[in-house]
C-alpha positions in Angstrom: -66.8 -66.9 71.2 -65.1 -66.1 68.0 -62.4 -64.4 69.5 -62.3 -67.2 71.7 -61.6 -69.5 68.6 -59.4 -67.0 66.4 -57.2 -66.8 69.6 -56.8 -70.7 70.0 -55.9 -71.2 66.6 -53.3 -69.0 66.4 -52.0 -70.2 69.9 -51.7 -73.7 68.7 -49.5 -72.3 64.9 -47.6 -71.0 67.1 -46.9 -73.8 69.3 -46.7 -76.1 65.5 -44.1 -72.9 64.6 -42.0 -73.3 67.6 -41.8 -77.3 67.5 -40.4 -77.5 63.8 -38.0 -74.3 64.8 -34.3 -74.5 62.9 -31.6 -72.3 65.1 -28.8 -73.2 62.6 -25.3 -72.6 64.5 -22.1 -72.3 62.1 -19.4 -74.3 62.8 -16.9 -74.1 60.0 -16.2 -71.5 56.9 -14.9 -73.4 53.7 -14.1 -72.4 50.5 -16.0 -70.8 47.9 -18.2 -69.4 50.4 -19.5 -72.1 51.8 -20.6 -72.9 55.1 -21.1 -75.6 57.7 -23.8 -75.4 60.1 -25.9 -77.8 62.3 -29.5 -77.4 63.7 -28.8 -77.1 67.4 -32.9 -77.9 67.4 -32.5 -81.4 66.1 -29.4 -82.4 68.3 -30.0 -84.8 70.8 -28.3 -87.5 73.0 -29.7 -90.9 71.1 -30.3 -93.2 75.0 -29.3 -96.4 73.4 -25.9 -95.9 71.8 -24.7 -92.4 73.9 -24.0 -90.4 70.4 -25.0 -87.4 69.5 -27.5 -87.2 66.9 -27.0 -83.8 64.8 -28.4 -82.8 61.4 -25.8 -80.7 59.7 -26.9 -78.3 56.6 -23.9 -76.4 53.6 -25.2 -73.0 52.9 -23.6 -71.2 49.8 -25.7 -67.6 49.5 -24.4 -67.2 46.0 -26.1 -70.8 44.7 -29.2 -70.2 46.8 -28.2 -72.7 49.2 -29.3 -72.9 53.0 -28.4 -74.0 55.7 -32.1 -75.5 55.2 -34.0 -78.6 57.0 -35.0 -81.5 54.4 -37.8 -80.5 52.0 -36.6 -77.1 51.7 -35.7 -76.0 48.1 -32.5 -75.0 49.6 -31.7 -77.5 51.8 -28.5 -79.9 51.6 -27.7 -81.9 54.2 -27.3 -85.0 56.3 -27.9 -86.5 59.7 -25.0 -87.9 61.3 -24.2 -89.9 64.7 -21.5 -88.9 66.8 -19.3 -90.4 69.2 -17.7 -87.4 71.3 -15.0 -89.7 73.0 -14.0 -92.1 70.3 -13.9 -89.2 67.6 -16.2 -90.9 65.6 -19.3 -90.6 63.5 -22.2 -92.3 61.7 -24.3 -91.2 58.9 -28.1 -91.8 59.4 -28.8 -90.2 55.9 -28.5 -87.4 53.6 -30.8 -85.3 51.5 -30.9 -82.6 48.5 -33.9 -80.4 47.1 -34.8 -83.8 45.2 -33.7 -86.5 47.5 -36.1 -86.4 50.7 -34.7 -87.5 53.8 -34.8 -91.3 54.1 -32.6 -92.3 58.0 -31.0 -95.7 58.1 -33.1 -98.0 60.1 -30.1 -99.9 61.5 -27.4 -97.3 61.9 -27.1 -98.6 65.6 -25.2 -101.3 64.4 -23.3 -99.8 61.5 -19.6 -99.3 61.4 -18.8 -95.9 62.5 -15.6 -93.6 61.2 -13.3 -91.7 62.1 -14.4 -87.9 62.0 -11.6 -86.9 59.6 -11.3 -84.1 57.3 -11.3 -79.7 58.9 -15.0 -79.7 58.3 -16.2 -83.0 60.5 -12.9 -82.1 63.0 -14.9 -78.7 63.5 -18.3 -80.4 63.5 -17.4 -82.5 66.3 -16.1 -79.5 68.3 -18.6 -77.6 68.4 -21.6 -80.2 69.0 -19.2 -81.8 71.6 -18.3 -78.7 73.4 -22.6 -77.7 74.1 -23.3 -82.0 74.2 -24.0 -82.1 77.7 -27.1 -79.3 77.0 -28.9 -81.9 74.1 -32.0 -84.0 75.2 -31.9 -87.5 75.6 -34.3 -89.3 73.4 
C-alpha cells in the first residue's frame, strides 16, 4: 500500500514537472554573447485576436543569465503578441530577477508595432515559420 502511495506521488511530480516544462529554442545570436530565445512551451495561438502568444528570454552565460521563465534568478524576459501577417507585435509584459511577471489585462486592444530591429525580424521568423503547430487557447 505504500508502494502504492510512494508510486502515485511521484507519478503526479512528474506530470507537475512536465506541465511547467521550458524547451527554450534560439532564434537570434547578438553581440556580446548574448542570445535570443523563446519558450516553444508557452507559445500559443491566442483564439480571440489570431496572434501568437510567445514568451521570449536573453541568455548571456558570462553574466549568469538564462534563457529562464519569470521567477528564475536568471531569467529576463518578456511576453509578446505577434501578428504573423501584418509583421507586428504586442508586448503583454516583461520581467527581471526583481520584477515578477505582471501581463497587461487589455493588450487585446492595445496598439501593436511594427516588429523592427534584427532581433524581433528573427523572432518573428522563427515563431512564424512552426505557428501553425502552437495550441489555440
Amino acid at each position: 500500500m505504500r508502494r502504492a502511495f510512494a508510486l502515485a506521488a511521484l507519478i503526479a511530480l512528474t506530470a507537475v514537472g512536465a506541465a511547467s516544462a521550458e524547451t527554450w529554442k534560439k532564434y537570434v545570436d547578438a553581440d556580446n554573447g548574448t542570445a535570443w530565445s523563446y519558450d516553444a512551451d508557452y507559445a500559443y495561438k491566442d483564439r480571440a485576436t489570431g496572434r501568437i502568444v510567445v514568451m521570449q528570454a536573453i541568455s548571456k552565460p558570462s553574466a549568469n543569465l538564462g534563457p529562464s521563465a519569470p521567477g528564475k534568478p536568471d531569467g529576463v524576459g518578456s511576453v509578446v503578441a505577434i501578428d504573423c501577417t501584418a509583421r507586428n507585435m504586442i508586448v503583454l509584459g516583461n520581467y527581471t530577477p526583481s520584477k515578477p511577471l505582471n501581463l497587461s489585462p487589455t493588450w487585446r486592444s492595445d496598439a501593436p508595432k511594427k516588429a523592427s530591429g534584427s532581433d524581433n525580424e528573427a523572432l518573428l521568423g522563427a515563431v512564424c515559420a512552426g505557428g501553425a503547430k502552437f495550441p489555440t487557447k
